[in-house]
Structure formats: C-alpha cells, structure tokens
N, C-alpha and C positions, 0 to 999 in steps of 0.2 A: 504494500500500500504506500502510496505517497504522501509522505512529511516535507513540512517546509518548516524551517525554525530560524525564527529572526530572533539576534543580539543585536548588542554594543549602541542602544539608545543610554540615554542620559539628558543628564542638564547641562548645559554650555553656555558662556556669555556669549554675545553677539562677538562675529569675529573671527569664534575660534574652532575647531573640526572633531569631527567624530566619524565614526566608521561602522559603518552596518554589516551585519554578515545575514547570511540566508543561505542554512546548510539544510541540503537536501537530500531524499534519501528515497530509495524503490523505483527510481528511474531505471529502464530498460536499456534505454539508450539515451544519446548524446543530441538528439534530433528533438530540441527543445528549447524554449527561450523562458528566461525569467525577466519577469517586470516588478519593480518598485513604483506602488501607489502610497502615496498618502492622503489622511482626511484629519482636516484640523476641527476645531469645536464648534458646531455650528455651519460647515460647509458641506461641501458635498468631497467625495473623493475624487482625489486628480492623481494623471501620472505623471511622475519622475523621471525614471529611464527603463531602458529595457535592452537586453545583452544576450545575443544566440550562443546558447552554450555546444555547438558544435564549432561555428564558423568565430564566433567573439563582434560578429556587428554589435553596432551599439544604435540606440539613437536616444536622446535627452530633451524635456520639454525646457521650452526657451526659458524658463524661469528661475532655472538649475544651470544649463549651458554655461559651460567654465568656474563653474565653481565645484559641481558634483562629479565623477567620476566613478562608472561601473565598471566592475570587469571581474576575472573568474579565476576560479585553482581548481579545473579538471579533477587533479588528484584527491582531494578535499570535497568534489561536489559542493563548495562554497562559491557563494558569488555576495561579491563586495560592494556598498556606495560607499568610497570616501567620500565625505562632503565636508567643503573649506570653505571660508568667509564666510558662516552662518548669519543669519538673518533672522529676528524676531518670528517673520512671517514663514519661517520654515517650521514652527514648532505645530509639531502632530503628530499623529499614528502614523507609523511607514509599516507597512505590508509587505513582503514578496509572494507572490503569483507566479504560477506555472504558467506560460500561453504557448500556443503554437510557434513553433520557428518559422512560419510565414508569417506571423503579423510580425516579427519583427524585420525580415528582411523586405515587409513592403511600408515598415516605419508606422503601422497601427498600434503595435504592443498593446491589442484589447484581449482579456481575457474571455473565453465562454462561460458558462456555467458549468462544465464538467470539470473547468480546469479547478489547482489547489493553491491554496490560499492558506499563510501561515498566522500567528494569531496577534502578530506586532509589536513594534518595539516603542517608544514612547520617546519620542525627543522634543528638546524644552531648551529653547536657544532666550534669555532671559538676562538681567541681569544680578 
C-alpha cells in the first residue's frame, strides 16, 4: 500500500529556510510524480511544485519560483522542498501527493482522486 510521510515543518522567522521531506513507500515503480500542495487558514489549497520521480522535471508555481526548490534521492524514495527567503505568506499545511508522471511532464501537477496524499507538515514563517 502507498504511504507518503511528510517532515521537517516548523517555525521560522521570515527570511530564513526549512526543508521538507516526503518519504514514500509501496511504489512499484519509478513512473510517478510527487507534488507539494499547501493550504493556509482560511484559503483554499494551492500548489507548490511538482518533481517526476523517474525523469527529475520539475515545475514550481510562480509564487515559490527561486526561492523553493524540489528535487529527489531515488535511493531514499524521498523527495525534498528546500525553501529559502521564507515569507509570512508561506505559513500553512504542505502536503505531498502522488500524481501521475504526465501531469507533470505536461506542467499540471493535478492530482486524481485515486492518487495519495500524506497527512502534513505545518510550517509557521513568523516572527
């Protein structure tokens, strides 16, 4: 069965970086992509990035662009958001989701309903 387990949320001042992980497990194969959604309090959920864990595309929503960074460890089945220059307005629940390795190589990173979705990690960019 597939698990998804998100770390390494916290509290951060503005400014400063944190690193998420989203280690995954019961994958058959490599022919998969994980996306990072977040939903802050009162909004709706937005996505992040999203990383083909065969190929390593990536794509990131303009809001994140140079400051977040996804990327993977094959061997680990983890995949990573550093994210640097935090932002008050980045404080929420981050997610990682399973989606298809076509929504990311056509730059949707939407998941379905059958895909899996881990339980969050809680990051609080504050001072």
């Amino acid at each position: 069965q597939v698990q998804l387990v998100e770390s390494g949320g916290g509290l951060v001042q503005p400014g400063g970086s944190l690193r998420l992980s989203c280690a995954a497990s019961g994958f058959t194969s490599d022919h998969y992509g994980i996306a990072w959604f977040r939903q802050a309090p009162g909004k709706e959920r937005e996505g992040v990035s999203c990383i083909s864990v065969s190929d390593g595309s990536t794509h990131y929503a303009d809001s994140v662009k140079d400051r977040f960074t996804i990327s993977k460890d094959n061997a680990k089945n983890t995949v990573y958001l550093e994210m640097n220059s935090l932002e008050p307005e980045d404080t929420a629940v981050y997610y990682c989701v399973s989606i298809g390795e076509g929504t990311v190589l056509t730059g949707t990173c939407t998941p379905d309903p059958n895909d899996y979705w881990g339980q969050g990690t809680r990051v609080t960019v504050s001072e």
